[in-house]
N, C-alpha and C positions, 0 to 999 in steps of 0.2 A: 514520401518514404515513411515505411513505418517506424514509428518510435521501438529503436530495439530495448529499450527499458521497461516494454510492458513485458516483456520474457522472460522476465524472471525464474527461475527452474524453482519448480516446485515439488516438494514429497508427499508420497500418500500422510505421514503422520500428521502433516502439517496444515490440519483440519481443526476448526471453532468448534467448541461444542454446541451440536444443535444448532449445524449452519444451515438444514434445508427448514428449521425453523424461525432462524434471523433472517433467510430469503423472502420467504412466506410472508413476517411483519414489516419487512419491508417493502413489497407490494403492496399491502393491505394498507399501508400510511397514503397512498391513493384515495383510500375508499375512507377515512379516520378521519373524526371530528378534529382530533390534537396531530394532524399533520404526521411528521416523522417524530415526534416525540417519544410514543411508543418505541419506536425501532430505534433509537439512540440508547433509551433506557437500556433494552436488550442486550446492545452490542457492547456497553460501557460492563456489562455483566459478564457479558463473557470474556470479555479481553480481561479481564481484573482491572479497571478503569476506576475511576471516583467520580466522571464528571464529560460529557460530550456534547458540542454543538455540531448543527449544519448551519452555515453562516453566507448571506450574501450581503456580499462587500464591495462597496464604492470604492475601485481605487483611487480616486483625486479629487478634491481632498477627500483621506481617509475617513469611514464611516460605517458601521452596520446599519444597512437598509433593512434585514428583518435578519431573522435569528429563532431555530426550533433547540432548545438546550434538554439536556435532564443531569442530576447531580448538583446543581445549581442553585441557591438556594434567591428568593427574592430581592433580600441584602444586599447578597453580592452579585447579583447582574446587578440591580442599581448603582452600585458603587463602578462597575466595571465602566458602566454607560457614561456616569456623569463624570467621569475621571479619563473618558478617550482612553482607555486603554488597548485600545485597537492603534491607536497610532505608535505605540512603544511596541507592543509584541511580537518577538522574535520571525514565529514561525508568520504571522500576516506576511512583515517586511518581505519576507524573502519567498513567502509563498504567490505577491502576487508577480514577480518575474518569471513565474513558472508554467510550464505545459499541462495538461490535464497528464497523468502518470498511475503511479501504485502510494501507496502508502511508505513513509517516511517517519525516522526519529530526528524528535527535534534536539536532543544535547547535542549531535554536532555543528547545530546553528548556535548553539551558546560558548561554543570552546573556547574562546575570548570575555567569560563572561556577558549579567542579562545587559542590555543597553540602556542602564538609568535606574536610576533611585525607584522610582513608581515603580518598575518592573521586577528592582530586589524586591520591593517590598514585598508586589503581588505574590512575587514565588514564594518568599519566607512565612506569609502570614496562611495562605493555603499551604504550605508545606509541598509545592508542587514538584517533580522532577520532570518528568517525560511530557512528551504528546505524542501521540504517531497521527500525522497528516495526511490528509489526502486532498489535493486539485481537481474539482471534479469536474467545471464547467469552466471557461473564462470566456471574455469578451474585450470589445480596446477600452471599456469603462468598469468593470464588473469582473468579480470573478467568486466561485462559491466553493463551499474550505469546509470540509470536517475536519474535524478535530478530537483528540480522545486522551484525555488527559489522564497520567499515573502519577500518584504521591511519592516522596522519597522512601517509605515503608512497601508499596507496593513496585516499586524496582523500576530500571529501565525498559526497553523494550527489547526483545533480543530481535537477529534476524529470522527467527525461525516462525516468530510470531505475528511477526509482520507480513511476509510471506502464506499466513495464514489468512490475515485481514485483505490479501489480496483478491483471494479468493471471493470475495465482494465484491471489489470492483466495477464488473461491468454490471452487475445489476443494482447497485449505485449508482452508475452514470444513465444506465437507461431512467428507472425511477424518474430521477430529479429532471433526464428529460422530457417523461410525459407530463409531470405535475405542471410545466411552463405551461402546455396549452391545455389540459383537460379540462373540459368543461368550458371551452369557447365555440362549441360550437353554436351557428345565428341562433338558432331555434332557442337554445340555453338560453342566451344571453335574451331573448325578448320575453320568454315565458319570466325571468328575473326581473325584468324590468314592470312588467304586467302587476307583479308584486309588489314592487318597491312604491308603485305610482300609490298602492290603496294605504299607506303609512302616511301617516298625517302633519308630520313634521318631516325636515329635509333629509332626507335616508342615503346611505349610500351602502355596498355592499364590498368587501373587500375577501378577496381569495384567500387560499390559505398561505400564499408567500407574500400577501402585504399588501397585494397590487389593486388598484381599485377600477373594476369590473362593470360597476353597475350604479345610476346618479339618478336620481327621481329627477321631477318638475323642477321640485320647490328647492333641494341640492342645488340646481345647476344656479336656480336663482342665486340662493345663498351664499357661491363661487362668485359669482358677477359681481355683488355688492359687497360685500364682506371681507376687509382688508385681513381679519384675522386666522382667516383660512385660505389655502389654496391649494393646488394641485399642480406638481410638477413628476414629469418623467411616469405616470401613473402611481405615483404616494400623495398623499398628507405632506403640505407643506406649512410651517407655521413659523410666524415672526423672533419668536423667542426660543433658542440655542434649548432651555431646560425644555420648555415645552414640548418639544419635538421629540426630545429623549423621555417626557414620561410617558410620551403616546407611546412611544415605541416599545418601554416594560409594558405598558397596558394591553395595546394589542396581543405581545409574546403570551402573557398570563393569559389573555381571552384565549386563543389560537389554540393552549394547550389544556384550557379547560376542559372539566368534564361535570357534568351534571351530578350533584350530590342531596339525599334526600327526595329525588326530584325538583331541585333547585338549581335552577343553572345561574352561576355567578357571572354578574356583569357590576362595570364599572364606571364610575362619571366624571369627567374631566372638566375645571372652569377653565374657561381662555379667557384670559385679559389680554385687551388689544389699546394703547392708549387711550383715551379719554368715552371709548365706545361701550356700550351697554356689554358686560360678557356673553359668551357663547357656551353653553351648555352638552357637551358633548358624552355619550353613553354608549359604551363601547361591550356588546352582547357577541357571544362566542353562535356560532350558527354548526347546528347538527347536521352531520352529512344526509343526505338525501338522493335524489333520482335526479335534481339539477346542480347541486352545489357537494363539495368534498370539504367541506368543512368554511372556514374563512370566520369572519366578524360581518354584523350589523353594527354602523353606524348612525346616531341617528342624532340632530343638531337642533336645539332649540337658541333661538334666540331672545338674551333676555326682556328686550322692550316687546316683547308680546304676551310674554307670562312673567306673572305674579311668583316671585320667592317664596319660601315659606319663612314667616319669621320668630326670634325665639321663643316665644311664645307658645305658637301653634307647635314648636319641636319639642317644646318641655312636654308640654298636653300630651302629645302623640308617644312621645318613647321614654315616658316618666323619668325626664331627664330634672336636675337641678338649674334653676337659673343662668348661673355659672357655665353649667357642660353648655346648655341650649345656647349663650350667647356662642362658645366656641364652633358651635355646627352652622349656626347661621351666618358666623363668619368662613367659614370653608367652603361652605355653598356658594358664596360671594367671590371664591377664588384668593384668597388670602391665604398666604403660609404661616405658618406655626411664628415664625419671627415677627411677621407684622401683626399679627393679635396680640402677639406679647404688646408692641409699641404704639397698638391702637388704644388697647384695654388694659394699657400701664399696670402688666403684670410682668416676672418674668418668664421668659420662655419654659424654662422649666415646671414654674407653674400649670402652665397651657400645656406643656405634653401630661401633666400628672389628672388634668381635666380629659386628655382625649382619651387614654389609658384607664380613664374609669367609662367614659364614654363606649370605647370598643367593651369592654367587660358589660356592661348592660346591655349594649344592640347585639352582641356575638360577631362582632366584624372585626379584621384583623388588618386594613386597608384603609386609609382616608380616600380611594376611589368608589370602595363599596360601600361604605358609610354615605357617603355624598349620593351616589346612588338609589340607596335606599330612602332618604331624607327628599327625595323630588321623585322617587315614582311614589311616594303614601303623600305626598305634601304638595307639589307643583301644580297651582293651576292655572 
């Protein structure tokens, strides 16, 4: 029976501005290096918005498996990620008991008040009010959620606006359904592989919703042996709880890159895995094409077969002081900002006022793109 909730009556005024132009970018996020990113920017513009994800989410236990944002800022996804705030949020809780439907305001999921200290916080310190929600795919493990969040300055949502946002709908749900398969077909998938095999270390190629596609030789070998990586459900699986969460801002930033100067930013990851050599992990955004819609290059060195660069050669290379250089060749190593403080018996504060002249001399705003940069002029 049909769901009588998709009936919403609707009025001619009750039109987005330049919705057969939100239709259009949202198509075209098919064909987009950055996914739907684009088309979130858009639509968070015209709703009078501050901030929109498309989100697919583990329901048990709770988790973001990938995530297209805009409004967003680096910070605070990192903060959101490392703080599970996906397991407090109102509208998740109750959005995954739900049907795929129209769009919704989330204050009457809070009419009781947020559900916890972490969740005032979030609202007070973003100054949040609203969200208007959408269900747009589920499954009995998964289910995938916009989102469009409004400030307490920019108001609630009314019904007439919503009813607006409806108007999206089905070609929201069609979208997000072709992006699941597009670009599986065999031929794709072999002409990808033909490619991945001529990459010289263990490659993998990863779609634009996270899912991993494509595994060279030497990958599959590196899955076999290598306790500090693995593959479950088609993701990246990794030992360590942080680890997992910063592949996951890393990927997100790849996914929505864009090439700048003609320099496409990519990022390096070290895995520490117990007493094992680390793993080197560099995470490049891939430009749409005639086979792939965008997605990441993964690509995994392992360190017992290449040489580090050490501070020495990183002073030499990016006329760093002693000092910065010993900090880079400790982050190459995989070490946090805390354990250089307690290696190199300074205090931390120290060590970020060395990385902060560090980013100021290389032009990098990221210890993944710093690291990155430091092994592709220095690794051999």
């Amino acid at each position: 029976m049909e769901d009588q909730s998709l009936h919403r009556a609707l009025k001619p005024q009750d039109i987005l501005p330049d919705e057969s132009g939100l239709i259009r970018c949202l198509y075209e996020s098919l064909q987009h290096q950055a996914g739907f990113h684009d088309f979130l920017a858009k639509l968070t513009s015209a709703v009078n918005g501050c901030a929109a994800q498309l989100s697919f989410i583990r329901k048990s236990p709770r988790a973001i498996e990938h995530i297209w944002q805009a409004g967003l800022s680096d910070e605070f996804l990192g903060w959101y990620l490392d703080n599970n705030m996906i397991a407090h949020d109102a509208v998740t809780n109750h959005a995954i008991t739900q049907q795929p439907g129209l769009f919704s305001a989330a204050l009457p999921l809070l009419a009781n008040g947020p559900p916890g200290d972490d969740y005032d916080r979030w609202e007070s310190d973003q100054s949040m009010l609203d969200s208007a929600w959408l269900v747009i795919d589920v499954s009995d493990t998964h289910i995938v959620l916009l989102t469009v969040q409004r400030t307490i300055a920019q108001g609630a949502y009314m019904p007439a606006e919503l009813a607006a946002m409806d108007r999206l709908v089905p070609f929201i749900r069609q979208t997000v359904g072709l992006a699941k398969t597009f670009h599986q077909h065999p031929s794709t998938v072999q002409s990808l592989s033909a490619i991945a095999e001529l990459i010289p270390e263990a490659a993998f190629v990863l779609n634009n919703r996270g899912l991993l596609v494509i595994t060279n030789q030497r990958g599959e070998q590196l899955l076999t042996r290598n306790a500090g990586l693995s593959v479950r459900h088609q993701r990246f699986s990794f030992p360590s709880e942080s680890t997992q969460k910063t592949f996951l801002r890393s990927i997100t930033r790849a996914s929505s890159a864009t090439a700048e100067n003609g320099i496409t930013c990519q990022e390096t990851l070290v895995i520490n895995h117990g007493s094992a050599s680390p793993l080197v992990m560099t995470i490049r955004p891939l430009e749409h094409s005639d086979l792939l819609t965008g997605g990441v290059l993964v690509t995994v060195v392992d360190a017992d077969t290449r040489a580090f660069p050490d501070a020495a050669a990183i002073a030499e290379y990016f006329s760093l002081s002693p000092a910065e250089a010993q900090v880079c060749e400790d982050l190459v190593k995989g070490w946090s900002l805390k354990k250089i403080a307690e290696q190199r018996h300074k205090s931390e504060a120290t060590v970020r006022s060395y990385l902060k002249q560090i980013f100021h001399k290389t032009g990098w705003a990221r210890q993944g793109q710093l690291i990155s940069t430091i092994l592709s002029a220095l690794l051999r």
